[in-house]
C-alpha positions in Angstrom: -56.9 -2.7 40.2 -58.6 0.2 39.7 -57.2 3.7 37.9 -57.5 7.3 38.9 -60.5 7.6 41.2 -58.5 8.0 44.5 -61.5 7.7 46.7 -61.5 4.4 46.1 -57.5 3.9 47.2 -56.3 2.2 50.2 -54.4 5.3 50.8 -56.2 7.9 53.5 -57.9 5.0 55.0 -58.1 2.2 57.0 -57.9 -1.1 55.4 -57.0 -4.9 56.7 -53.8 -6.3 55.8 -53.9 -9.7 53.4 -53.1 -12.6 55.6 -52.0 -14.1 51.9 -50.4 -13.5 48.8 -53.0 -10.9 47.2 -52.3 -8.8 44.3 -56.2 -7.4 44.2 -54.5 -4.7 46.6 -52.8 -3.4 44.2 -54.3 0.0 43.0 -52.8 2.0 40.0 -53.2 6.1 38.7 -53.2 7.1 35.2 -49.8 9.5 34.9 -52.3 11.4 32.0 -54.4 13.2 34.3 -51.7 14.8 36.1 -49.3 15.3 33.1 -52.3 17.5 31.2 -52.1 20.1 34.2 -48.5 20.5 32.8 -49.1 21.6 29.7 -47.0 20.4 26.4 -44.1 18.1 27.7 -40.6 18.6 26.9 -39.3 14.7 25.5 -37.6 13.7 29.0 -36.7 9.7 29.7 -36.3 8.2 33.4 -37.6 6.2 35.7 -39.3 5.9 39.7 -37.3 3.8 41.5 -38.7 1.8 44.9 -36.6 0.3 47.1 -38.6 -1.8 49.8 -36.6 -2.7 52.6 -39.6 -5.0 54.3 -39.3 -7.8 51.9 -40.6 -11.0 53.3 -42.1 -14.5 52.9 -41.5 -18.6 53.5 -39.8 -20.6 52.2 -41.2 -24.1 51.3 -41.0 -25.7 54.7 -42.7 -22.5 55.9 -39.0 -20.5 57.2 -39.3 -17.0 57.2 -37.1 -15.2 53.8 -36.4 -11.8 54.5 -34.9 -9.3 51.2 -34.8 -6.0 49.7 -36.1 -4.9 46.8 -35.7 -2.5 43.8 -38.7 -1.8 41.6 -38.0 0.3 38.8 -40.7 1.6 36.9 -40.0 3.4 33.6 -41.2 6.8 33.1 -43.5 5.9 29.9 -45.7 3.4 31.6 -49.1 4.9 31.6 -49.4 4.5 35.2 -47.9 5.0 38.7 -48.3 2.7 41.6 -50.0 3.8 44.8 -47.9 3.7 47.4 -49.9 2.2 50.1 -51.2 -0.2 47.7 -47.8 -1.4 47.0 -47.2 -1.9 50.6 -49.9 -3.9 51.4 -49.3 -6.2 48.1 -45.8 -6.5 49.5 -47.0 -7.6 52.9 -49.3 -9.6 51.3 -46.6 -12.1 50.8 -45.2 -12.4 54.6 -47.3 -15.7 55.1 -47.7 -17.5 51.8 -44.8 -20.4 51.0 -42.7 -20.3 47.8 -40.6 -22.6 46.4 -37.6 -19.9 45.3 -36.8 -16.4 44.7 -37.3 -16.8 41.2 -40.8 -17.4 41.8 -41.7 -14.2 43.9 -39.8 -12.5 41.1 -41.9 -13.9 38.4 -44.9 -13.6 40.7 -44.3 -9.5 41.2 -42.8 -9.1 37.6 -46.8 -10.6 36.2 -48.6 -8.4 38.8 -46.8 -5.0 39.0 -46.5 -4.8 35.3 -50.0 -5.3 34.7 -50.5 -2.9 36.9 -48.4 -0.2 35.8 -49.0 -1.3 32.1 -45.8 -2.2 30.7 -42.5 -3.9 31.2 -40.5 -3.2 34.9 -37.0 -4.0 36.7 -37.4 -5.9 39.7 -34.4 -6.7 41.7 -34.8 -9.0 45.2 -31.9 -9.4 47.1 -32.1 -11.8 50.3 -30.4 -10.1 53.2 -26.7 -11.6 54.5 -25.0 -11.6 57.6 -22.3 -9.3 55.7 -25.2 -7.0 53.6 -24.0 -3.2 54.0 -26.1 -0.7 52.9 -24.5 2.2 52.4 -25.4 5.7 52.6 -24.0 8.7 50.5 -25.4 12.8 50.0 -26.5 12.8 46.4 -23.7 14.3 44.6 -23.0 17.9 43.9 -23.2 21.4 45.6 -25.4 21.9 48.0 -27.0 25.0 48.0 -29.2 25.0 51.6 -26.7 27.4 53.0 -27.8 30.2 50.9 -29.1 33.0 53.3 -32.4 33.4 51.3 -35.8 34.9 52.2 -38.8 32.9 51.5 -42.1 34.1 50.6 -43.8 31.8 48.4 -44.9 27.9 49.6 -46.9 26.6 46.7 -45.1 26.3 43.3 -43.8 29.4 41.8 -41.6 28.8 38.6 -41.9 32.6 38.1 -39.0 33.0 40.9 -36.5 31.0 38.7 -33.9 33.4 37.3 -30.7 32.5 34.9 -27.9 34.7 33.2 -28.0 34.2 29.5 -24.5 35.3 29.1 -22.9 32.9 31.1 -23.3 28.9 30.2 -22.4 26.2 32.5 -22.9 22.7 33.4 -23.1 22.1 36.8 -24.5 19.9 39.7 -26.5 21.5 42.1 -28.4 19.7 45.2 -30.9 20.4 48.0 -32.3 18.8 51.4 -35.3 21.3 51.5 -37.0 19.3 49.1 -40.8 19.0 50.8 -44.3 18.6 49.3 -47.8 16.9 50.8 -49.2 13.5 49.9 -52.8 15.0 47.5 -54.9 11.9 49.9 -53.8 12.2 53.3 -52.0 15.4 53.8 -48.7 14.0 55.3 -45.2 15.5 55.0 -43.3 13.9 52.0 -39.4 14.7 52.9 -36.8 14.6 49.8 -33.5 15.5 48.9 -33.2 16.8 45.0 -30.4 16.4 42.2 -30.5 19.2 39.4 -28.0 18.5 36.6 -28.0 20.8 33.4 -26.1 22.1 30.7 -27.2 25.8 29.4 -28.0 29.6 30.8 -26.6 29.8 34.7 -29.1 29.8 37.0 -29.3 32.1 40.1 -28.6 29.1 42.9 -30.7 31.7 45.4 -33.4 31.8 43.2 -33.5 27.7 42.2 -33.5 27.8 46.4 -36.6 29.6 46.7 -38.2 28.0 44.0 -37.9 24.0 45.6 -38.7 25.5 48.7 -41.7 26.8 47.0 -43.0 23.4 46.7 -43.4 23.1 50.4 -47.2 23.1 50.9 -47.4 21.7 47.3 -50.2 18.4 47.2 -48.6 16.4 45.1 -47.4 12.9 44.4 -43.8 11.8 44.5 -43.6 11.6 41.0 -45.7 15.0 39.6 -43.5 16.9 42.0 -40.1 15.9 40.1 -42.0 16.4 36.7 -43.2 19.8 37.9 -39.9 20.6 39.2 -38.5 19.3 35.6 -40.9 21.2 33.4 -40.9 25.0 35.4 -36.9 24.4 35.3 -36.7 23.4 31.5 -39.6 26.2 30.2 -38.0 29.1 32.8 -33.7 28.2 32.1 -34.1 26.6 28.5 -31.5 24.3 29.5 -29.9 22.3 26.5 -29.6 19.1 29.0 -31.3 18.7 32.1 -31.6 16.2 35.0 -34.0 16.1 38.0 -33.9 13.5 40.5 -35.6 13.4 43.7 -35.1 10.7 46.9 -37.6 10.8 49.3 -37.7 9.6 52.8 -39.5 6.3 53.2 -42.7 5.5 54.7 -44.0 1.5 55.6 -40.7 0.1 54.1 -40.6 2.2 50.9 -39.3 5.2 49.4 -40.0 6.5 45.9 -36.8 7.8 43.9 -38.3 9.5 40.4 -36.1 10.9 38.1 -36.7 12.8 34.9 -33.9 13.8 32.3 -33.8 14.8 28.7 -31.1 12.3 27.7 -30.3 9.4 28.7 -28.3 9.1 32.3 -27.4 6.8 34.8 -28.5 7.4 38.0 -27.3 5.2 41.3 -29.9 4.0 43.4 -27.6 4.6 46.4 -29.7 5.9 49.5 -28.8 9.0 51.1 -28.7 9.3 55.0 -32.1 10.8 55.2 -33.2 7.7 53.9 
């Protein structure tokens, strides 16, 4: 595992997939370097949630298992998990033979902690005849029906406005969400959750600022702390909640979210997902 020097990532490049269990794939990014670029951080908790939905391996008389998984990663580890990485490590298992489910689980739990540097959720399901996955918008307004010039396409917290006179909590939710992976260059799609308590912010102006992000070069994760920090610094919110769901790619999506209280958030896919 190595940290921070993305040249040396899987991601952007062509690598072999393991033809065994292999947890040398697995790379991992200090969250430090991007953090600093974000000047003093508000005290936030939450969490990047990955749900794989490519979960496989054999069973001991070599039978295909197939699952889904839910990797939950808390926001104070002092790393991140490249994505790529992660899918190859998961692949990694396809053709290796294990005696349970517990042991995957105790087998990922060792790896992808050491990775990430500290203590994880991991949740494998096997997959039923009767499984339903359901999908759900994230709730909340939706505010993509705002007629609403854009101008700006790289992060501009500057367009954020909010009425001091008037103090709400509210819900308010987008579809427009879109940044750039910082490797390859590829269109991460998302749909965002904004929940906060304090000054009313212009929903036309909170518009044009996620929008801003669209030719943003960021990962998953430092776009929903960008989007956290510009929000909290520009509103001065006295609660706030951001959380992101992206579209997957190779079997996974990433589901950060930041919030500066503690929350519940459901790991319930949307129908872009």
């Amino acid at each position: 595992m190595t940290h921070n020097d993305l040249a040396n990532a899987p991601l952007g490049h062509t690598v072999s997939y393991p033809k065994s269990y292999d947890a040398s794939v697995l790379f991992a990014i200090d969250r430090a370097n991007n953090r600093a670029s974000l000047g003093p951080l508000p005290a936030w908790q939450g969490a990047d949630l990955w749900t794989a939905y490519e979960l496989s391996w054999l069973n001991p008389k070599g039978k295909p298992v197939v699952a889904m998984g839910l990797f939950t990663v808390p926001h104070d580890t002092p790393r991140l998990i490249e994505s790529k990485s992660f899918k190859l490590y998961l692949n990694s298992f396809n053709e290796s033979r294990f005696d349970s489910l517990e042991q995957v689980v105790g087998i990922m739990r060792t790896d992808l902690e050491a990775a990430c540097g500290g203590p994880m959720g991991i949740t494998i399901t096997p997959l039923r005849a009767d499984t339903r996955e359901l999908c759900t918008a994230l709730p909340g307004e939706n505010i993509d029906d705002l007629d609403v010039e854009i101008r700006h396409y790289q992060p501009t917290s500057g367009l954020l406005q909010c009425d001091p006179t008037t103090t709400v909590t509210e819900t308010l939710t987008s579809d427009l969400l879109k940044s750039n992976c910082p490797v390859t260059g590829q269109p991460d799609w998302g749909s965002v959750q904004i929940t906060y308590t304090g000054p009313k912010i212009d929903r036309a102006a909170l518009l044009q600022y996620i929008v801003s992000l669209r030719q943003h070069n960021e990962f998953h994760e430092h776009c929903v702390e960008t989007l956290y920090c510009d929000i909290w610094r520009e509103c001065k919110p006295v609660a706030l909640t951001v959380y992101a769901r992206y579209t997957r790619r190779g079997g996974l999506d990433i589901n950060p979210w930041r919030s500066s209280h503690q929350v519940e958030v459901a790991a319930q896919r949307t129908p872009r997902q």
